[in-house]
N, C-alpha and C positions, 0 to 999 in steps of 0.2 A: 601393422596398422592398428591404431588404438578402438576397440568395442564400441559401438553407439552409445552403451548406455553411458558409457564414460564420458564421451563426447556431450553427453547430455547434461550430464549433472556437473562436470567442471572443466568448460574450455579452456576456460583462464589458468588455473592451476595447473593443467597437462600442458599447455603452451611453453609457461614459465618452466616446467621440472625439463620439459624434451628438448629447451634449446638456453642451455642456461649462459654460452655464450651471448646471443644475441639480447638475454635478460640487464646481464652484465654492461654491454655497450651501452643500450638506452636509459641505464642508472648513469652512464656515466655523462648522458645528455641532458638526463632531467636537472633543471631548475628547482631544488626542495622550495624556496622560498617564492618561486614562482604562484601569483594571487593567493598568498595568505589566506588560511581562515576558509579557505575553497579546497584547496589540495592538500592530501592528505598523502605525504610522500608514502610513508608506512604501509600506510591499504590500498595504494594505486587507487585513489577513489577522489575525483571530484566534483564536487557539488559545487554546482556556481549559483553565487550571489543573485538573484532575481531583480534585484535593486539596480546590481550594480548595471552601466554601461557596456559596460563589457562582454554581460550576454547576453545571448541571441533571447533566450525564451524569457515568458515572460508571465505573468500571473493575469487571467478573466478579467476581462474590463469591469463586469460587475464587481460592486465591493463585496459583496456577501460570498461570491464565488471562489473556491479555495482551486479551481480547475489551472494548469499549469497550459501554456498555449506557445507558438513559435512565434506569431504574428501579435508583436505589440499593439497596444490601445486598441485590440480589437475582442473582439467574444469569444468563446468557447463554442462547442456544435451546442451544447444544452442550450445554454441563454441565450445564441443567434435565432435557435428555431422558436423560442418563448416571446423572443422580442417583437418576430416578424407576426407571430399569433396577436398580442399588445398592442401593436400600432404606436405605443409610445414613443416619443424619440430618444436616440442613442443616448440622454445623459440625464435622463431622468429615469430610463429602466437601469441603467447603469446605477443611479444611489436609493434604486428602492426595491427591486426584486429582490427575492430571497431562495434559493435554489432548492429542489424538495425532490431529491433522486431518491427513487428506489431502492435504488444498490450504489454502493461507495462507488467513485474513480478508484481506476487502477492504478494499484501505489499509495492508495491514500484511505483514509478512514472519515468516515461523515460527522464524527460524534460518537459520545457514550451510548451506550446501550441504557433503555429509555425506562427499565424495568424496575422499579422504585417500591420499598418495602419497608415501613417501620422509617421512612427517613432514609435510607439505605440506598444507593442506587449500584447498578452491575455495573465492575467497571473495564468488561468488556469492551471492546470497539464492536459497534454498529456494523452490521452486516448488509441487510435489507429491511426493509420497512422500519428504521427505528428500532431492531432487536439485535443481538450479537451472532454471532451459530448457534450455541446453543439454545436459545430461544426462541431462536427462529423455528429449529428443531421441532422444539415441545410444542411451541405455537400450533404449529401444520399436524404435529398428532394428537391434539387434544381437539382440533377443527376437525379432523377427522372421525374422533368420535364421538363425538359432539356434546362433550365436556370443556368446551374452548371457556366458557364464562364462571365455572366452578376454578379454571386451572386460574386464571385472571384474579379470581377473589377472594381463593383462599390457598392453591396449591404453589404457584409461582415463586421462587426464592431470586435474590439478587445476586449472584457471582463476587464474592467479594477478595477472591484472590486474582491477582494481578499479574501475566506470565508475559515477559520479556520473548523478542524472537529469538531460537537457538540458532541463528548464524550468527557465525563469530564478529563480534562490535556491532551488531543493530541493533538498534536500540527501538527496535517497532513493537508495540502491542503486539502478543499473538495473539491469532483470530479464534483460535478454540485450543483444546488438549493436544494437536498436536505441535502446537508451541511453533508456529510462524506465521507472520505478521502477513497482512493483506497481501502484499506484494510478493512475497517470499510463500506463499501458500499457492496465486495463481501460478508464478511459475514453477515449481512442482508437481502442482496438477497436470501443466503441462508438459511438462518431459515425461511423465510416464502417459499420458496419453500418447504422447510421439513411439512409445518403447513399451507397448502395453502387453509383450513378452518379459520385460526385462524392468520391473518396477522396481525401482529404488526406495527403500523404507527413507522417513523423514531426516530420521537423525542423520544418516549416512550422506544423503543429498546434502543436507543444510552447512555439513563439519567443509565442504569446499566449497559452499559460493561467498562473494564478495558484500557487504553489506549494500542497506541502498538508506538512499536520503527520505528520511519521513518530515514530511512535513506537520505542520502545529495543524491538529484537529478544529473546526468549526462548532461552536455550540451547538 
């Protein structure tokens, strides 16, 4: 019987290596050409078209909102509960709100990090409030000693290297030093939480999971 942690960090990968008969067959089932431009026979990975018909999910009725949803031409939980606050009607909150989360969606990045210097800006992805982690970081320990306006005015620098996710083909921003991307950092967090005898360092985690689809960031 294969270890939990393993089970944790790469179902997909142990599936494929433990039954490579059954691998074999459903290569011999797959359609490569089946929705182009979506399927990636390669990486078993597909990402469907938002546009297209053909699938089910579908992008916030709001225009500003980058939130991914099942239920076409309708809201997300964010903008349903802002709407119902509004009073507006459906299709004027829909071409004029502008969404203002706290913390990114999961899987997704809100924007650069807002931290601007000499012209410069960190080209971190956004975390929470507008700063990246690491910022976020410095933010909370210089509020805490109550240096927050000295670190602001003169100590703060802008991050100006730029670090790809290290799972193999994602192409996500990583969210800090340890180089994985929003969505690839919460899941992480979470299997060694599930396995908090048996923590898997990053690299090690990240060399088996499958990439995921990043979508285009909101100003």
């Amino acid at each position: 019987m294969t270890a939990a942690p393993q089970l944790a960090t790469a179902p997909v990968q142990l599936a494929l290596e433990q039954r490579p008969e059954w691998t074999d067959w459903l290569r011999s089932q797959l359609d490569p050409q089946w929705r182009a431009g979506e399927w990636d026979a390669e990486q078993w990975l597909f990402t469907g078209d938002l546009d297209s018909p053909r699938t089910s999910s579908s992008r916030c009725r709001t225009l500003r909102c980058d939130a991914i949803i099942r239920n076409p031409a309708s809201f997300c939980n964010y903008c349903r509960d802002h709407r119902l606050k509004s009073g507006l009607p459906r299709e004027e909150f829909a071409a004029t709100f502008v969404p203002d989360r706290g913390q990114s969606l999961r899987g997704q990045v809100s924007g650069q990090c807002t931290i601007t210097r000499d012209g410069i800006r960190c080209v971190r992805p956004q975390a929470s409030n507008g700063l990246c982690v690491a910022h976020t970081g410095s933010f909370r320990y210089h509020e805490r000693l109550g240096t927050l306006d000295r670190w602001l005015r003169e100590l703060v620098k802008p991050i100006t290297e730029e670090l790809i996710c290290m799972v193999p083909e994602c192409s996500g921003a990583a969210m800090n030093s340890r180089g994985l991307c929003n969505y690839h950092w919460r899941a992480w967090s979470a299997a060694n939480r599930a396995n908090p005898d048996h923590r898997v360092p990053a690299e090690q985690w990240a060399s088996a999971q499958p990439p995921t689809w990043q979508p285009t960031s909101s100003p």
